[in-house]
N, C-alpha and C positions, 0 to 999 in steps of 0.2 A: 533225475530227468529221464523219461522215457526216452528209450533207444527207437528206430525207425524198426527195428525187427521185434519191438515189445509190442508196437502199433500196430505193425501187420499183423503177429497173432493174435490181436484183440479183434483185429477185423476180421480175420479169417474164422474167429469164434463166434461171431455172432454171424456171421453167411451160415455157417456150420448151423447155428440152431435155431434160427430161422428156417433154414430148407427142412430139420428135421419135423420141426411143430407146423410147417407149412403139409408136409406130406400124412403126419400124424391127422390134420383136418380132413385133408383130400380121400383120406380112407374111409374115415367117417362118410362122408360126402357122398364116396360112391357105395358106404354100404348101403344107404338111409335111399339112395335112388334105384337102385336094383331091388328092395325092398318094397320099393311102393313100383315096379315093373316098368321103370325108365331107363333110359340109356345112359349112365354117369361120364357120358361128355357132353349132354344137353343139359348141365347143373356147371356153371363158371365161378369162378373165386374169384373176388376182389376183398386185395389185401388192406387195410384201414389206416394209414400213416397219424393217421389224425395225431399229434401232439409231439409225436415223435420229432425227434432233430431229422435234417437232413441225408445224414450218417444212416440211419433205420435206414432211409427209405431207397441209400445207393444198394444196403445189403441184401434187403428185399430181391434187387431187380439184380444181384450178384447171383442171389439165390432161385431162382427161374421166375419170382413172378413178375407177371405183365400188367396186372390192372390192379392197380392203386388206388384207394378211394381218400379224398381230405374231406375237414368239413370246414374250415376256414378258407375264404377267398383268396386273402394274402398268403395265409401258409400255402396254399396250392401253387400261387406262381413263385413266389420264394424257392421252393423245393424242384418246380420246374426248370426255373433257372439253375440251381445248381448243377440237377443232375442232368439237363443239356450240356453245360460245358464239358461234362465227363462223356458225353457222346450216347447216353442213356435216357431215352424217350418211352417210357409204360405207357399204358393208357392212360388217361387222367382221367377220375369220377368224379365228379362233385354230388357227395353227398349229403351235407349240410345246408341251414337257409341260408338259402339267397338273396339280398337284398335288393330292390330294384337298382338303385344308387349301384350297386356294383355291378350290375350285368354287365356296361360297356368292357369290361375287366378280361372275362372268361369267353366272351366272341371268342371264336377258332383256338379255344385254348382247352376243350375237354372233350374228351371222346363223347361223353354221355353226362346230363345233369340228370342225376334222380328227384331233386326238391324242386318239381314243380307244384308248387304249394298252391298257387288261386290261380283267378283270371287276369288279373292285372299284374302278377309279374309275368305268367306266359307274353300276354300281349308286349310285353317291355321287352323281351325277349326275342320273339318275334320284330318288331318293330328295329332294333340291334342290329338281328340276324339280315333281315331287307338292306340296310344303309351297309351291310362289309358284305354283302351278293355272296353270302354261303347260308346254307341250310344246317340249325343247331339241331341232335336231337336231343327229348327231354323224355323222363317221364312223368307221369300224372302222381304225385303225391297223394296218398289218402288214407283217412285217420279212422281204422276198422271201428277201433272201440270209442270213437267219439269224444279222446279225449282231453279236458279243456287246455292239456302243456306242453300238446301235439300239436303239429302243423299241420295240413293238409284238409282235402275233399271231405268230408262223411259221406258215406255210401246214402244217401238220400237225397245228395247232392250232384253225385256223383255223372251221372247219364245225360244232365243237360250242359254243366261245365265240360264235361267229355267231347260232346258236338261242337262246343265254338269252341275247344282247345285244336281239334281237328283241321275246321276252315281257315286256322289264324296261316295267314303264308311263311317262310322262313322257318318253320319248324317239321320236325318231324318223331311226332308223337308214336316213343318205341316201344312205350308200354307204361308199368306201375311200378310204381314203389311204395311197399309198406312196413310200416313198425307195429308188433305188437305191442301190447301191455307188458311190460314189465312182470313177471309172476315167480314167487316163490317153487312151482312144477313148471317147468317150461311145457307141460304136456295140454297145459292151457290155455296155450297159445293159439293150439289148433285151429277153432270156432273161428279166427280172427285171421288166421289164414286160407282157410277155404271162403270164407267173405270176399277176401281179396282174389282170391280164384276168379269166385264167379265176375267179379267188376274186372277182371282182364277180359274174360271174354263177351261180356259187354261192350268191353272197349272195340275186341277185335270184329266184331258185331259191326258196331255204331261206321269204322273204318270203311267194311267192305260195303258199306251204304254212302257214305259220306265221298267219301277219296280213295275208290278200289285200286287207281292207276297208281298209288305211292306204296312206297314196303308196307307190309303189313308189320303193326304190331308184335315182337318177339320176347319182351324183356318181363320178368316180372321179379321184381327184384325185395327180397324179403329173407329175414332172417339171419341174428348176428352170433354169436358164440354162444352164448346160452340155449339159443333155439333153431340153431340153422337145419336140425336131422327134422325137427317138423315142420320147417318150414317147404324143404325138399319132397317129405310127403305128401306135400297140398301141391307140388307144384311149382317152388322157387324157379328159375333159370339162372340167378344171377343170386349168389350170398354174401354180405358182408364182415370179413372178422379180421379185428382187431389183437383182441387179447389174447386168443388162442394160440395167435401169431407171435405177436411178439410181447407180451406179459403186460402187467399192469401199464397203464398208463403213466406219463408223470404228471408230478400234479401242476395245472394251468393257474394262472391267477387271471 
């Protein structure tokens, strides 16, 4: 039987290498931003719990990070719940689909949804947000490469869903989220990140026309372990990593 002092250095091992592969990314990060003539504290890490037990995700936030990303509903307040009673509040991202059915769920429960996928979960959303009198914000989901096992906008879509996601009330439309293509060179990703460039500033565009009196657009959120140094060269603000962090996944059934 494990001792209480066998427990803590198992705990204290994995804060330990977490923080180490947390700082190992953060370097990267800020090479890949000084590189393309940015200032590497306007490039944010959100660390990816997605699958992980609850135990990851106390170490995580043992280990300095603040912004969490899930892609499950349930695991998200599951994990919130836990790590509230430990007195431990990160940010919460949601960045997995969101299904309408579950929006009443995540009201006042994430800092930031990135899958705002169409129009009719925004409006669901929106409509949530109005009945609990707070403002969610979201980003605009969109699918650079068009692709059919992606969620999101296609950029040809993009600019008129963008204007009624704007007017919808209860929201506050903070910017993009994108995924690339999957590629054996991550260096191929690029094309598919400066697309997503140009549709932020579109966005940020369409905003100071539509609703200049609300924050403007700041988030552009793109790029996971495999591709976050090119996604930072186009531009990321916000990157998401999972593995780099804390190692394979387990496997989900």
């Amino acid at each position: 039987m494990a001792t209480d002092q066998t427990v803590a250095n198992a705990e204290s091992e994995l804060v330990t290498q977490i923080r180490q592969r947390a700082a190992a990314v953060r370097h990267r990060m800020d090479e890949a931003a000084r590189a393309a003539g940015r200032d590497p504290a306007t490039v944010h890490l959100i660390a990816v719990t997605k699958f992980f037990p609850p135990e990851v995700a106390i170490a995580a936030c043992a280990a300095g990070l603040t912004e969490l990303g899930e892609n499950r509903v349930q695991e998200m307040l599951a994990k919130q719940d836990v790590l509230s009673e430990k007195g431990l509040k990160p940010n919460w991202h949601l960045i997995g689909t969101l299904q309408k059915n579950k929006v009443r769920h995540v009201i006042g429960r994430t800092a930031l949804i990135h899958s705002g996928e169409d129009l009719d979960l925004l409006r669901e959303i929106s409509r949530r947000s109005q009945s609990a009198s707070c403002v969610t914000k979201v980003l605009l989901q969109i699918n650079p490469a068009c692709e059919e096992t992606k969620h999101g906008f296609r950029p040809d879509e993009f600019t008129l869903a963008a204007q009624e996601a704007l007017m919808l009330p209860g929201l506050q439309i903070d910017g993009i989220m994108a995924m690339a293509p999957l590629l054996p060179d991550p260096s191929g990703t690029t094309p598919f990140f400066r697309m997503s460039a140009q549709l932020f500033e579109t966005l940020v565009d369409l905003h100071d026309r539509i609703c200049p009196g609300q924050p403007k657009p700041s988030v552009l959120s793109m790029g996971m372990s495999e591709d976050f140094t090119q996604a930072i060269t186009c531009g990321a603000t916000h990157i998401r990593i999972g593995t780099a962090i804390f190692g394979p996944r387990p496997t989900v059934v």
